[in-house]
N, CA, C and O atoms as CSV, one atom per row, in Angstrom:
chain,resi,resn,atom,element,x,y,z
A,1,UNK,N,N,77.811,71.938,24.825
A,1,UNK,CA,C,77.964,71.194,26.067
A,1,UNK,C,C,79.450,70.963,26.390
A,1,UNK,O,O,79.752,71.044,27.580
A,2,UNK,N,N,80.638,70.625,25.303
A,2,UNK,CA,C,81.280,70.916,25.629
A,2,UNK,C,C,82.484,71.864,26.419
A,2,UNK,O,O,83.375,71.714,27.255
A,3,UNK,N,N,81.967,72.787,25.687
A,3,UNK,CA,C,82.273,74.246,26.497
A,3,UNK,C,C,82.206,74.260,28.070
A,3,UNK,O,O,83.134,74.553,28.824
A,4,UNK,N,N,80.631,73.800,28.501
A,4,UNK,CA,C,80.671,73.728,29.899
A,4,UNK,C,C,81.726,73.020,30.860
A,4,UNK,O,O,82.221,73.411,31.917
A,5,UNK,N,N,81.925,71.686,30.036
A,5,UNK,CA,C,82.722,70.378,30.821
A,5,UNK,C,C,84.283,71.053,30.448
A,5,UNK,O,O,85.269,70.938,31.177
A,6,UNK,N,N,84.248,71.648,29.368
A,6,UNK,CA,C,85.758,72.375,29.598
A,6,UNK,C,C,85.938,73.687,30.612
A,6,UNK,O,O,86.796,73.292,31.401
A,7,UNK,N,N,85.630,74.823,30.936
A,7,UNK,CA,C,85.260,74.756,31.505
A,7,UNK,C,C,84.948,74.528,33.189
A,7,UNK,O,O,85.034,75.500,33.938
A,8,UNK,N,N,84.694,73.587,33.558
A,8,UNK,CA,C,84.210,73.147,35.058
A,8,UNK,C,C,85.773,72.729,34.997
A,8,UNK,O,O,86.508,73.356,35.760
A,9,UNK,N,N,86.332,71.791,34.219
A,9,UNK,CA,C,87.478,70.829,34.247
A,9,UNK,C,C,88.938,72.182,34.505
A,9,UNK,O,O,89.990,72.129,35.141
A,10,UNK,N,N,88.484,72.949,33.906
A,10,UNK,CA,C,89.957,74.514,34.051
A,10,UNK,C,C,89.517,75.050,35.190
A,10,UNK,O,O,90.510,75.398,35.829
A,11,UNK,N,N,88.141,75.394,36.007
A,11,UNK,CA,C,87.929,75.602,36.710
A,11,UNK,C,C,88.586,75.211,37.881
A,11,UNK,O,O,89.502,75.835,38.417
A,12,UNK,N,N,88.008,73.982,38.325
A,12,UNK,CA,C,88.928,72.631,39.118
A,12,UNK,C,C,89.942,72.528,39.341
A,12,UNK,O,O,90.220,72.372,40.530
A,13,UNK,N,N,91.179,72.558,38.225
A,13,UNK,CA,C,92.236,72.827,37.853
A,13,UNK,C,C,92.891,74.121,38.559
A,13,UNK,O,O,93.949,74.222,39.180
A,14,UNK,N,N,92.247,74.742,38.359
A,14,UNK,CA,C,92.653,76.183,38.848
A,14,UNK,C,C,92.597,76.628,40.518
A,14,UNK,O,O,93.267,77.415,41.186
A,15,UNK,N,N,91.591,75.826,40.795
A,15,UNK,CA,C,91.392,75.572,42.430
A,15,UNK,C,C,92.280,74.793,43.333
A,15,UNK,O,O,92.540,74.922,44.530
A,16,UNK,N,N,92.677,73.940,42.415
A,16,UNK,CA,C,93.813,73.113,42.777
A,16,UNK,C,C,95.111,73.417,43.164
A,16,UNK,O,O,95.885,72.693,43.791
A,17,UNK,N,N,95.375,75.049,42.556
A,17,UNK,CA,C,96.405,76.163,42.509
A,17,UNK,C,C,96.272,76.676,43.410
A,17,UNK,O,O,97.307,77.186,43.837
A,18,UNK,N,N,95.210,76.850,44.122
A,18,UNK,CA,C,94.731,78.047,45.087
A,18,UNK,C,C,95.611,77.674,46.304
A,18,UNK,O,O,95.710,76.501,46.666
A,19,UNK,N,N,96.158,78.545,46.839
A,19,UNK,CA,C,97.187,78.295,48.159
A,19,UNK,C,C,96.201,78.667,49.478
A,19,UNK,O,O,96.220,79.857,49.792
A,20,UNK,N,N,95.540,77.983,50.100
A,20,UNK,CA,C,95.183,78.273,50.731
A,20,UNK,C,C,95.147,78.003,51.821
A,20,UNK,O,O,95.548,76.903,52.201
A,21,UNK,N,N,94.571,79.080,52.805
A,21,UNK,CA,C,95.377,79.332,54.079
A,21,UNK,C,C,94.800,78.094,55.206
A,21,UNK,O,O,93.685,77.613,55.003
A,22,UNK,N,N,95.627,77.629,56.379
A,22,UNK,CA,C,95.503,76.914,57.446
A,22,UNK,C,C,94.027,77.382,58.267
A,22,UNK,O,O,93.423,78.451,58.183
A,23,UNK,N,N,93.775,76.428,58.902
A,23,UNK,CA,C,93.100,76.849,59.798
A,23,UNK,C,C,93.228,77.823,61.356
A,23,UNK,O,O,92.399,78.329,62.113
A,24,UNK,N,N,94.625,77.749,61.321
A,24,UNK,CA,C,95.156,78.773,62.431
A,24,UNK,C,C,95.498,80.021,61.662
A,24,UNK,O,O,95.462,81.135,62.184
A,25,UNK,N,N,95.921,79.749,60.072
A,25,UNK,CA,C,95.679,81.007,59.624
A,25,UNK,C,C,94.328,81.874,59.677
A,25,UNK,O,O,94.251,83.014,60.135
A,26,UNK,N,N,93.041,80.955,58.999
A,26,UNK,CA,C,91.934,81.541,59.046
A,26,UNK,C,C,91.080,82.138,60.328
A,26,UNK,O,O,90.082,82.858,60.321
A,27,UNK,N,N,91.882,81.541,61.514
A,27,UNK,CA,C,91.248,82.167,62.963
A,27,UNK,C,C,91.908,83.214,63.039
A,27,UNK,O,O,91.214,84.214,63.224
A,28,UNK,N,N,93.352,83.433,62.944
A,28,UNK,CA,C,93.996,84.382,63.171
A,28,UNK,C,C,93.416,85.678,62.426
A,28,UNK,O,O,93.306,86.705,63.096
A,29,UNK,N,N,93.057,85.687,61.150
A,29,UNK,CA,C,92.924,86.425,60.183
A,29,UNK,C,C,91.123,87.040,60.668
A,29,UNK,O,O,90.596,88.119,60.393
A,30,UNK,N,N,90.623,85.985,61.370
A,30,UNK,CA,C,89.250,86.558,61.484
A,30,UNK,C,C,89.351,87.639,62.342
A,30,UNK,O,O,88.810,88.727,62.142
A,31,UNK,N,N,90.492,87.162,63.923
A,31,UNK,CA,C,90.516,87.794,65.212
A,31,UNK,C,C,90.998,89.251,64.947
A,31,UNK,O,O,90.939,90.336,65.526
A,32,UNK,N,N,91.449,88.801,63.916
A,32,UNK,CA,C,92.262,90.292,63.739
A,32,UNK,C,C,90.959,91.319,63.244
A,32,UNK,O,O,90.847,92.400,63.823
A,33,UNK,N,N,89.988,90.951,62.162
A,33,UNK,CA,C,89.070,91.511,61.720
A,33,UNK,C,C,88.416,92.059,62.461
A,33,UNK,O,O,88.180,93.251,62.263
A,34,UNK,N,N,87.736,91.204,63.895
A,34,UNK,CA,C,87.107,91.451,64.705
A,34,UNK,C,C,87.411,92.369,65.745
A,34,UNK,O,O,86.601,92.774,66.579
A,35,UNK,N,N,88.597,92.679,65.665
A,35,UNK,CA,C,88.898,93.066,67.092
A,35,UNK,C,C,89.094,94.745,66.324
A,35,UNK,O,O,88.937,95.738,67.035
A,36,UNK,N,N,89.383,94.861,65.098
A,36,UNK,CA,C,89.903,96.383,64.412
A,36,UNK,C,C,88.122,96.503,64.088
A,36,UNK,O,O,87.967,97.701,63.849
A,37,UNK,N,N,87.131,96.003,64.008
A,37,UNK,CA,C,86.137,96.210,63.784
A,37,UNK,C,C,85.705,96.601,64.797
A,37,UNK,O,O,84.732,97.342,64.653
A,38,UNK,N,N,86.125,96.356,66.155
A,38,UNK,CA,C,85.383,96.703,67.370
A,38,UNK,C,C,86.022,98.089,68.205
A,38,UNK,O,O,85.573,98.778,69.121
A,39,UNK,N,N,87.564,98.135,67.244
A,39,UNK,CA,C,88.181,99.205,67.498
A,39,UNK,C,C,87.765,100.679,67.001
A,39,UNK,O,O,87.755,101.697,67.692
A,40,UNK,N,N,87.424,100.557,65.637
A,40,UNK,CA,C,86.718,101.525,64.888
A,40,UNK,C,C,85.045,101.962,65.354
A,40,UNK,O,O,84.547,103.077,65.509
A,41,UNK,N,N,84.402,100.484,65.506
A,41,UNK,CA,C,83.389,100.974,66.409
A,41,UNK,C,C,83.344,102.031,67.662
A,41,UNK,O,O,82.597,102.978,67.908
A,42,UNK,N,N,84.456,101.466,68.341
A,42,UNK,CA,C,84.092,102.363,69.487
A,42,UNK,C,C,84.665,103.597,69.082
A,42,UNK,O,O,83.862,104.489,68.806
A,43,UNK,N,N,86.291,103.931,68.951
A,43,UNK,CA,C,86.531,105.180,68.102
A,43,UNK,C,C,85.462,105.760,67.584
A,43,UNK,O,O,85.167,106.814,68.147
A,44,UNK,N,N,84.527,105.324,66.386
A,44,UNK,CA,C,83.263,106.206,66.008
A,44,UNK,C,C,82.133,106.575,66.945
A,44,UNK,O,O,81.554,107.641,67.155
A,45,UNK,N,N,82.036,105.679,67.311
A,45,UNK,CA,C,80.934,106.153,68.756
A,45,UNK,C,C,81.705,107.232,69.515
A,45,UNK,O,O,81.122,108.310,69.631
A,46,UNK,N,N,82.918,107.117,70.048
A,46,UNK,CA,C,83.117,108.100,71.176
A,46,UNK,C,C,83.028,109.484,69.973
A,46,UNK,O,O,82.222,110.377,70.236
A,47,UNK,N,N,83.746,109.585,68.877
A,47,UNK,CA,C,84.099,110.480,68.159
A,47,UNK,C,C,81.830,110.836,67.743
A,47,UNK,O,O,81.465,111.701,66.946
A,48,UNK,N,N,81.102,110.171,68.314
A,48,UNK,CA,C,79.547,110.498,67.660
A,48,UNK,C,C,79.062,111.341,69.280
A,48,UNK,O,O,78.559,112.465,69.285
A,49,UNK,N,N,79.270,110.732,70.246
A,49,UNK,CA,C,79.285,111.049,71.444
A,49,UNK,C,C,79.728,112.321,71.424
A,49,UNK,O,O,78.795,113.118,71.325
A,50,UNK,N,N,80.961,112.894,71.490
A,50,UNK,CA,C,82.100,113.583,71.522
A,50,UNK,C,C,81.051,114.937,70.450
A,50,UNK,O,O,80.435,115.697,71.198
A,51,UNK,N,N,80.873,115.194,69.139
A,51,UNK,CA,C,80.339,115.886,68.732
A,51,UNK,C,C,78.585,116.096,68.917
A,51,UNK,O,O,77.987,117.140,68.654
A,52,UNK,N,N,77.976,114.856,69.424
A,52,UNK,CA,C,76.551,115.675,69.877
A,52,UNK,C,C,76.604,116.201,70.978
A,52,UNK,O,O,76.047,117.293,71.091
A,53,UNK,N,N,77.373,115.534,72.306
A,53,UNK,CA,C,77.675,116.828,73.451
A,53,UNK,C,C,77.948,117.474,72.846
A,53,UNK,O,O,76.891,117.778,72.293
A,54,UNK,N,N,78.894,118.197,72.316
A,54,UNK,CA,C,79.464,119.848,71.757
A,54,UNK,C,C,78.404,120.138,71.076
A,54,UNK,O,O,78.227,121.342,71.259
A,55,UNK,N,N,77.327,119.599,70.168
A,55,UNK,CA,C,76.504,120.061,69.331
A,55,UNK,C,C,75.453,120.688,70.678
A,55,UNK,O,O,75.081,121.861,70.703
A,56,UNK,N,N,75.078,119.649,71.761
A,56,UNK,CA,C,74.063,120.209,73.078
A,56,UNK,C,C,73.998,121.361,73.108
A,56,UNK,O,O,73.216,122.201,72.664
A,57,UNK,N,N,75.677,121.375,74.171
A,57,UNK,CA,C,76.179,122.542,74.874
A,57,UNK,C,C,76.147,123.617,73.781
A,57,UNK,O,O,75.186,124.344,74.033
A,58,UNK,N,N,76.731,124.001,72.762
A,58,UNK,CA,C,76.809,124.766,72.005
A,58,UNK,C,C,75.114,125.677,71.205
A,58,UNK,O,O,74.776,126.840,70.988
A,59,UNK,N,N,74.612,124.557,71.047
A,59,UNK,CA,C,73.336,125.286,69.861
A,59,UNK,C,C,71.946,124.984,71.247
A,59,UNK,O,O,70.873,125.535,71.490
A,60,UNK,N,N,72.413,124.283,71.627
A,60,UNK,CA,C,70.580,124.021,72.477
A,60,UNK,C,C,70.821,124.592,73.602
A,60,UNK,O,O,69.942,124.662,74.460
């Protein structure tokens, strides 16, 4: 049992270290996610678009 309470207590400790980021950091950091996520989306779509026309025209 000890083990555990040592442990939780270094755990804690260690969280206490953690530098962590603002809340204008954490919006910033999301917007950014979101917006390169929506960038790649469409990039892949046009680039899915882009090869089944050519696949149409070409084989069918």
């Amino acid at each position: 049992m000890n083990k555990v309470i040592d442990f939780i207590r270094e755990a804690k400790a260690e969280l206490m270290k953690v530098n962590w980021p603002t809340k204008k950091q954490t919006i910033n950091y999301t917007m950014v996610v979101v917006v390169l996520s929506l960038v790649v989306a469409v990039f892949l779509g046009g680039l899915d678009y882009l090869f089944s026309s050519i696949l149409k025209a070409f084989i069918i």
